[in-house]
N, C-alpha and C positions, 0 to 999 in steps of 0.2 A: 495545411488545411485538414478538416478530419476526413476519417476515411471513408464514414456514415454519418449519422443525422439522425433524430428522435422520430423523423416521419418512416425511417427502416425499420422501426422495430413494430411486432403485431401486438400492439394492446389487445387488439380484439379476441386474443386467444388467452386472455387471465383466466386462470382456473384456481380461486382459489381455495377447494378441497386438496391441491394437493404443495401449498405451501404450510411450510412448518413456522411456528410462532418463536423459536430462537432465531431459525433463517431472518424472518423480517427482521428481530432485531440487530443482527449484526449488518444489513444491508443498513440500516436506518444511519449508524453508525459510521459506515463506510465512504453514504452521502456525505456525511459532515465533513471527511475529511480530503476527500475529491475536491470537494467543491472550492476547497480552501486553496487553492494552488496559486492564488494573484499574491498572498504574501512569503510563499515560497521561488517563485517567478522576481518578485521584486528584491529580496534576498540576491537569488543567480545572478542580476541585471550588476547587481551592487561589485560583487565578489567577481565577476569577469566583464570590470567595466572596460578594460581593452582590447574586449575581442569580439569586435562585434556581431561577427559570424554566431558567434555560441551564445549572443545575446538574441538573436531574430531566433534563434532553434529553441532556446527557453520559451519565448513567446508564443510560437506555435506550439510549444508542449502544455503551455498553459493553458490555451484553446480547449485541447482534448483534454484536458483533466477536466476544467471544468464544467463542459458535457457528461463527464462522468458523473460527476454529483448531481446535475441537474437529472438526469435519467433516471439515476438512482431513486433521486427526490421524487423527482414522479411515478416512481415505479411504487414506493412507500406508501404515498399519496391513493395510489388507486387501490391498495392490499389495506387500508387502516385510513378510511376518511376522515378518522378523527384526527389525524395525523397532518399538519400545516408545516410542509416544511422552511419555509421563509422565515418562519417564527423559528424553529427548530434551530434553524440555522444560524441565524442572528444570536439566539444565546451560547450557539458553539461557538463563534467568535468574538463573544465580551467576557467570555470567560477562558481560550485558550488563545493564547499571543506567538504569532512567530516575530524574534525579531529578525526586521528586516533594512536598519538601516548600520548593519555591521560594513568594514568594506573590505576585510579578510575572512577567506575560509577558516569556518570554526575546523576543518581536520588538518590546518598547517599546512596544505598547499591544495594547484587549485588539480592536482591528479588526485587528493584524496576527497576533495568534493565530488570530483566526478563519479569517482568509486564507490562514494556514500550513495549517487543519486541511484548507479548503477546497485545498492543492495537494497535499495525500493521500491524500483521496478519487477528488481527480482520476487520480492515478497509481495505486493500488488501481483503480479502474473502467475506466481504460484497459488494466492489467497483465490482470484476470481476462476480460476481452472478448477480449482478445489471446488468452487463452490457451486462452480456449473454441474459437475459431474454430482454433487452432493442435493443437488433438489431435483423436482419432476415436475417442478414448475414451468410450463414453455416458455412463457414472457420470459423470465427472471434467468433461463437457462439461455435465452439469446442474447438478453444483454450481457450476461456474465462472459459468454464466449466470446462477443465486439471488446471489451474493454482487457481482456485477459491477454487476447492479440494486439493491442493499442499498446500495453504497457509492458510486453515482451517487444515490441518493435523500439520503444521508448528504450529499453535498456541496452540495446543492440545501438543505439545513436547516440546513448554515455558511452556505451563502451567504445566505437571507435574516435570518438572524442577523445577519450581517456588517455589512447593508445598516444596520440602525438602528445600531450602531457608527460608523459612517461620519460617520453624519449627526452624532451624540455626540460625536467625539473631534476630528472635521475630519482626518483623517488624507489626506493628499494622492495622487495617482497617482502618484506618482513615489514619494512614501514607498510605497503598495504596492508597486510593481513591484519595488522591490530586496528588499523582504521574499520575496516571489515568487520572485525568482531565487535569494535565500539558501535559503531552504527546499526550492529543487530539488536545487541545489550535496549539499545533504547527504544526496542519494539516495547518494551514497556514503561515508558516513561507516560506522562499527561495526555497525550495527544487521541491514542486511543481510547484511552480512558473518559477522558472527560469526553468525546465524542459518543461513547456510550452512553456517558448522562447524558448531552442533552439532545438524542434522541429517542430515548427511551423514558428517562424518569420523569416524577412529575413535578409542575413548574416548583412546589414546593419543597420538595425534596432534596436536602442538602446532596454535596459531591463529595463524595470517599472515593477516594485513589484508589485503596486495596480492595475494595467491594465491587468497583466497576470495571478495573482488570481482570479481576476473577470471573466474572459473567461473561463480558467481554471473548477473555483469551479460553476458555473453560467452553463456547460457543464454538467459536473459530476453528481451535484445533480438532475441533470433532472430524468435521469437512473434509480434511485430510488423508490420503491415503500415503502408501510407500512409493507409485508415482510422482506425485503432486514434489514430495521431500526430497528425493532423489535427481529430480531436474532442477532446483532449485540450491541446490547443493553443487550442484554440477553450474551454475550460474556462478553462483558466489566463489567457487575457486578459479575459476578462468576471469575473472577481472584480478583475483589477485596474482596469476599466471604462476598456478598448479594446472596439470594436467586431469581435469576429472574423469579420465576413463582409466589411470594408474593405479597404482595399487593403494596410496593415501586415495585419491578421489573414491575409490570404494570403501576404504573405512570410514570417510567421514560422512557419506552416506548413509550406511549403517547406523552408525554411531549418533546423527541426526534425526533418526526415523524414530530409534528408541528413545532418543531423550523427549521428544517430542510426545510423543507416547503416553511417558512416565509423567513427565510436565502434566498434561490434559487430563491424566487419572489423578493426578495430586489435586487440581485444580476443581475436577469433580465432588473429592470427598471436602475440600472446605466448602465447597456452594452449598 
């Protein structure tokens, strides 16, 4: 069950002199993709149809996501009345499709599924952390901080998951680690993307991939600080079981913060 409810947060404190007009957009965005969790949930249900323990756990994870988008939604809703998000949302889902009636893990087993869900959570709880710390909006800054804990606790219940997988399947460090970096690679694939259009653009405005990425990730990675990167870094090597307080987990660290960096400035000068 979740750990709050829509009636805990304080609408009544929206201030919004001190929300930013990229902020709303990538939050509008972020709705879309919350919200989307029933055909990601019915994917999991497929992919571990014999364990039903991890099929009731998907289900309640799907609960709190999509809480997540509805808050969001509302939260959108009340910064931009012109803003309908049922509508909004409905064209996020006739134009971006999970499929969900595969009945193996797209990562070749089901400890690399785990690992994937575990590099989601990861970037969901570092994204909402960031984005707490990055506005002065009260509302926006208490939801960001429920949701940011919701989905670092989400990743802590793949990750023990995971572990008896490991032990089951023998699946190797090195098979994690590429699973790891493919499921980061496809933080730009459609999904964010077109969730940008169709929270943002207008109903007649075609979908460009590379124009709504740009906007998109060119927003987002602003948020960030060397916090935000460095815990989140320290996430993603400990599912693949490096140690992130060694001496790799501090280069990749490093080496994360400035790519990242370098990314958000390249993505700057094409917008």
């Amino acid at each position: 069950m979740p750990q709050w409810n829509q009636d805990d947060i304080p609408w009544s404190a929206f201030d919004a002199s001190k929300l930013s007009p990229d902020i709303l957009k990538v939050v509008k965005a972020a709705a879309m993709v919350e919200r989307n969790a029933g055909d990601y949930t019915a994917y999991l249900k497929n992919v571990f149809r014999d364990d039903p323990e991890f099929r009731q756990l998907a289900a309640e994870w799907q609960v709190e996501e999509v809480q997540h988008g509805d808050v969001l939604g509302r939260y959108a809703e009340l910064a931009d009345p012109d803003f309908n998000f049922k509508e909004r949302f409905k064209r996020f889902t006739e134009g971006y499709k999970v499929p969900t009636d595969l009945s193996a893990s797209v990562r070749g087993s089901l400890t690399g599924e785990l690992l994937a869900r575990c590099i989601v959570e990861t970037g969901t709880s570092s994204f909402y952390s960031a984005l707490r710390d990055a506005t002065d909006e009260p509302v926006l800054k208490d939801v960001c901080h429920r949701i940011a804990g919701d989905e670092f606790r989400h990743y802590k219940l793949f990750y023990d998951y995971m572990k008896h997988y490991v032990n089951r399947e023998g699946v190797t460090m090195l098979r994690r680690a590429l699973v790891a970096i493919g499921r980061i690679k496809e933080t730009d694939d459609d999904e964010l993307a077109y969730a940008y259009h169709a929270g943002n653009d207008a109903a007649d405005q075609p979908y460009d991939h590379a124009r709504c990425n740009r906007e998109y990730a060119s927003r987002a990675y602003g948020f960030y600080r060397p916090v935000h990167t460095e815990r989140a870094v320290g996430m993603v090597l400990k599912v693949i079981g490096i140690d992130p307080n060694g001496w790799l987990g501090g280069k990749a660290k490093t080496f994360a913060w400035k790519k990242m960096q370098s990314r958000a400035a390249a993505l700057r000068r094409a917008a």
